[in-house]
C-alpha positions in Angstrom: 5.0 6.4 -55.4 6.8 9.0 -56.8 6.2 13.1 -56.3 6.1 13.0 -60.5 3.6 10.9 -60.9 1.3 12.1 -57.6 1.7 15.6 -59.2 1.1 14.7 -63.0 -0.8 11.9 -62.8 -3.1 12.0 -59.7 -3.3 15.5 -59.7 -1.7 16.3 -56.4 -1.5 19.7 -55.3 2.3 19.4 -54.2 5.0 22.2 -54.7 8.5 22.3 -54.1 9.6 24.4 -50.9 13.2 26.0 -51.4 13.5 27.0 -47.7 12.7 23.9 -46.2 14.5 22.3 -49.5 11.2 19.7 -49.3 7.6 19.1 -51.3 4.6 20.0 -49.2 1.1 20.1 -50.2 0.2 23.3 -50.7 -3.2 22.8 -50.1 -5.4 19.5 -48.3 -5.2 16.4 -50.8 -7.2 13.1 -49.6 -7.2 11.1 -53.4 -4.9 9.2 -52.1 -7.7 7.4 -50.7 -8.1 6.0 -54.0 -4.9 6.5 -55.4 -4.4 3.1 -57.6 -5.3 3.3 -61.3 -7.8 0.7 -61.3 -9.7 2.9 -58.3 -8.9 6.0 -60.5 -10.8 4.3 -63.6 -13.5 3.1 -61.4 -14.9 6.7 -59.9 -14.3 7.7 -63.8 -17.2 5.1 -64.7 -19.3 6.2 -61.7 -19.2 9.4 -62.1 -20.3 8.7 -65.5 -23.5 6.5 -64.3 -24.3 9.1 -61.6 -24.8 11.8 -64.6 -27.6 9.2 -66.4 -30.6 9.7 -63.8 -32.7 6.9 -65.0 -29.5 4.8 -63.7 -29.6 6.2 -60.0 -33.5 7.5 -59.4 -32.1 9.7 -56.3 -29.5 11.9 -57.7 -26.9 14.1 -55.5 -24.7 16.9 -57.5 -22.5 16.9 -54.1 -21.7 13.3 -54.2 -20.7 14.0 -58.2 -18.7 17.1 -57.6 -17.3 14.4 -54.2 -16.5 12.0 -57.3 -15.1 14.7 -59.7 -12.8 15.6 -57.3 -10.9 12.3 -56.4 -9.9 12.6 -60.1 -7.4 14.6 -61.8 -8.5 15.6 -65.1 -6.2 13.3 -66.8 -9.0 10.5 -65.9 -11.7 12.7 -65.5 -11.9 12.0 -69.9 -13.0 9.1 -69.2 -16.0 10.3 -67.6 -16.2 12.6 -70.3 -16.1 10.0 -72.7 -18.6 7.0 -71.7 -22.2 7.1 -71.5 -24.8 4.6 -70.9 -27.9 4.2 -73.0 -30.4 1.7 -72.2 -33.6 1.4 -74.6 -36.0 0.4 -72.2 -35.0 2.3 -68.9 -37.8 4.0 -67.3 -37.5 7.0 -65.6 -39.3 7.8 -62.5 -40.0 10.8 -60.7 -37.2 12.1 -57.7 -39.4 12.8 -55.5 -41.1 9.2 -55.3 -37.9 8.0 -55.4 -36.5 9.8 -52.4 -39.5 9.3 -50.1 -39.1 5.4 -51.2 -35.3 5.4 -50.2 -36.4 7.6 -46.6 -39.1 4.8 -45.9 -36.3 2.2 -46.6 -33.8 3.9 -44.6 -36.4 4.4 -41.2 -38.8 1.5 -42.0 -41.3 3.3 -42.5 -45.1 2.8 -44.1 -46.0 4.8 -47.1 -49.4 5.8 -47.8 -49.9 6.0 -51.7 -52.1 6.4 -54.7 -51.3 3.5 -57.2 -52.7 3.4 -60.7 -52.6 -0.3 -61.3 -52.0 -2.5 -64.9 -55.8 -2.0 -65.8 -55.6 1.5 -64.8 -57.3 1.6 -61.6 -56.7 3.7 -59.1 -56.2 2.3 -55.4 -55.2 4.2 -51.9 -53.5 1.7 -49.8 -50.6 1.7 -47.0 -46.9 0.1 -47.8 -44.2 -0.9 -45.8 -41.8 -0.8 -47.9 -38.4 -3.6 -47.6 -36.8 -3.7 -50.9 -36.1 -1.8 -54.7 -35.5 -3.9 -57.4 -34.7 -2.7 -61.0 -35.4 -5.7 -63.8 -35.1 -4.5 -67.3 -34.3 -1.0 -66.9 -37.6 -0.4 -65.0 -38.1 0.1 -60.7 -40.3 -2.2 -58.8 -41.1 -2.2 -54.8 -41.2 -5.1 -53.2 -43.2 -4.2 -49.7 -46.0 -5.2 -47.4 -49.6 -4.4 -48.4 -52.2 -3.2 -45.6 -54.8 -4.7 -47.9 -53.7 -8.5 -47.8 -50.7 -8.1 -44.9 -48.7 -9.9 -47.8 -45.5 -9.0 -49.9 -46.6 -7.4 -53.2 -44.6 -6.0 -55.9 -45.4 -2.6 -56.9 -44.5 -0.5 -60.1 -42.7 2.5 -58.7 -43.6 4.4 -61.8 -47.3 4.0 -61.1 -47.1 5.3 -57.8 -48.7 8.4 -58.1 -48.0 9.8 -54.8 -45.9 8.9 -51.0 -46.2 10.4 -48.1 -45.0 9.0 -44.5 -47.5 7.3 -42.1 -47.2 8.4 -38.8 -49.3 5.3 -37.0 -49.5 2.4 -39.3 -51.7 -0.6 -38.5 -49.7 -2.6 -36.1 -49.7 -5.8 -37.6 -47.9 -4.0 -40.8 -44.6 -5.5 -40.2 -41.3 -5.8 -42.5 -40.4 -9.5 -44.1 -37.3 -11.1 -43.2 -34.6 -11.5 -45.6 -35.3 -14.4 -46.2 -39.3 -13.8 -47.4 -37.8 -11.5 -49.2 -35.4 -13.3 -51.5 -37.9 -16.0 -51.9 -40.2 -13.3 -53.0 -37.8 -11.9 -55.4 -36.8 -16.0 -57.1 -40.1 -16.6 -58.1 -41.0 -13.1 -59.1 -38.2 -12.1 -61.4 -36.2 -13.7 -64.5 -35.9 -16.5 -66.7 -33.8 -17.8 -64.0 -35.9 -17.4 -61.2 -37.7 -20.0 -59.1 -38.8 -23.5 -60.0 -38.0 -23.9 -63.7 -40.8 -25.3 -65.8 -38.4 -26.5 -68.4 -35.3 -26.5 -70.3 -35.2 -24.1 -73.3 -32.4 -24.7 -76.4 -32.0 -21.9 -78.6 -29.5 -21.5 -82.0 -27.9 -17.9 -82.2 -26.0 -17.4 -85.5 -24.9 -14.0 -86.7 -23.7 -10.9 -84.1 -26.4 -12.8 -82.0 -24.2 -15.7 -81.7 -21.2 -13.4 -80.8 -22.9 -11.8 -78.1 -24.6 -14.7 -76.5 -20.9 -16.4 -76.2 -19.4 -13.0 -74.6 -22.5 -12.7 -72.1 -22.5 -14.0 -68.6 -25.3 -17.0 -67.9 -26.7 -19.2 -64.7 -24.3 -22.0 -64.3 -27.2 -23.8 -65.3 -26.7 -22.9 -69.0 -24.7 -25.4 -71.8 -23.2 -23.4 -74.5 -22.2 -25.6 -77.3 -20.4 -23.3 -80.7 -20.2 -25.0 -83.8 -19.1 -23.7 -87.3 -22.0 -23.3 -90.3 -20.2 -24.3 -93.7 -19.7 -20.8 -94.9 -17.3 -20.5 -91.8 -20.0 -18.6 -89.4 -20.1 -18.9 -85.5 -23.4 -20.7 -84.7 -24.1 -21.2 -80.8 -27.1 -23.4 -79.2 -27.5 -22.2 -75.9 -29.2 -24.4 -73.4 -31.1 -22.9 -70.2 -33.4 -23.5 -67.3 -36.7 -21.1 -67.8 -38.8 -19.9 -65.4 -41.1 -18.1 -67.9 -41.6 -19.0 -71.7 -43.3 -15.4 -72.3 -39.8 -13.6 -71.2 -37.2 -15.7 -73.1 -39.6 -15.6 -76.0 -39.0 -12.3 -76.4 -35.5 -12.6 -75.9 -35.7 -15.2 -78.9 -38.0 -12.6 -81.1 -35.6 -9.9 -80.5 -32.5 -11.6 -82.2 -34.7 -11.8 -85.0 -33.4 -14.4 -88.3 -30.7 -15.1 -85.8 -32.2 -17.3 -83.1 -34.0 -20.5 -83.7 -35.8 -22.1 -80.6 -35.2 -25.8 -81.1 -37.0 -27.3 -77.7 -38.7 -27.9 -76.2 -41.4 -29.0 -78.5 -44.2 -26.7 -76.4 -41.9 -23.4 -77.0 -41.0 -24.2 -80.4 -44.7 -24.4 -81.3 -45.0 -20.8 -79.2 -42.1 -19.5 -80.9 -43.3 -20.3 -84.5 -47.2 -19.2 -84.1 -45.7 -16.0 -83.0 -43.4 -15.7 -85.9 -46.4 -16.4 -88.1 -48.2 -13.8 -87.0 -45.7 -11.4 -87.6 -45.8 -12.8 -91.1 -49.4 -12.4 -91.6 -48.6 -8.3 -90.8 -46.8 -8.1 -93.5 -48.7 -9.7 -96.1 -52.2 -8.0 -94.7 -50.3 -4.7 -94.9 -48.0 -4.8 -97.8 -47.5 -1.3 -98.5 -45.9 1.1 -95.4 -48.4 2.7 -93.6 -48.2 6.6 -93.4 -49.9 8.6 -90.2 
């Protein structure tokens, strides 16, 4: 590697020694730790990610400044220059989220306050063994004191955490293995036993983007041409809930068609339907 491009490229603090006729670092360098380009471009995304909080719920201004400095500001645009936006990213507070990670880290049990789906309030002891985050929002898979079974809690209705010095003995953490299975038949269209085999059409940018997106090898992808020279896609798929890829379908809008099977193609079209039936009982816009 050359002292030119250390120096203008990396950002090395070297300068030229007439004395000792020799480069020296003038001052203690260790980016050479991740000195390659691709590694370079890399902590450039990171440090990127790291400044969206919904992205990383615990966030640390000394691991960014850490980051900020492995990169010369040549990369460091990067950084500069990327951002992440997801719609439907919840945020949850820092403090939940750090006592969450401290329980994770010393396997420890959690009292808390949970405000449920109904919104009912509930005081019960966790031990908590794994953080998931499905569709932009946090989830805590951990052992209940109530039922001694795995249960999945929504981390932003956890109202407060604080550590339990003398849990109930019997409040012990799930193998990996519980844990996973847990997870498979908890999460995803994907997930678990499938209760059927869902074929979609995608035409438009829908079509584009279901082609360029990664799938279970599960999935047949089959692209055909309509006759005014469009990209049409039928995309085949194990599903492990018809409520989740319907909405997936609904999303796309005009551009997806379910075609089977027969059960979620009737699900699909009532559901169309009655967004139909908004329209014509409210014709004009409403105004609030």
């Amino acid at each position: 590697m050359g002292i030119e491009y250390m120096r203008d490229r990396l950002g090395a603090p070297i300068q030229w020694e007439a004395r000792l006729r020799r480069y020296s670092y003038c001052e203690p360098w260790e980016s050479l730790a991740a000195a390659d380009e691709k590694s370079l471009f890399a902590i450039s995304f990171l440090t990127s990610i790291l400044s969206e909080y919904a992205y990383v719920p615990v966030l640390s201004n000394d691991l960014i400044a850490f980051l900020e400095g492995k990169i010369s500001s040549r990369y460091a645009r990067i950084a500069d220059r990327v951002s992440y936006e997801l719609p439907d990213v919840e945020r949850i507070g820092d403090a939940i989220a750090y006592t969450l990670c401290q329980a994770l880290v010393d396997q420890a049990a959690l009292q808390i306050d949970y405000l449920d789906s109904k919104g009912e309030k509930s005081s019960r002891v966790i031990l908590p063994a794994h953080l998931i985050n499905y569709g932009g929002k946090w989830y805590c898979i951990a052992r209940d004191s109530l039922s001694l079974e795995l249960r999945t809690f929504a981390v932003s209705r956890i109202e407060t955490a604080k550590e339990v010095l003398s849990p109930r003995p019997e409040l012990v953490l799930p193998t990996k293995e519980e844990i996973e299975t847990h997870l498979s038949f908890s999460y995803g269209i994907f997930k678990g036993e499938p209760i059927g085999r869902a074929t979609l059409r995608f035409t438009g940018g829908a079509a584009r983007a279901v082609r360029n997106q990664e799938w279970p090898r599960e999935q047949r992808i089959q692209e055909t041409w309509a006759p005014d020279g469009s990209l049409v896609v039928d995309l085949s798929l194990p599903v492990h809930d018809w409520t989740e890829i319907l909405g997936r379908a609904l999303r796309c809008g005009a551009n997806c068609e379910v075609l089977a099977p027969n059960e979620f193609r009737k699900r699909w079209i009532s559901e169309v339907r009655r967004m139909a039936e908004l329209t014509q009982n409210n014709p004009t816009k409403v105004t609030y």
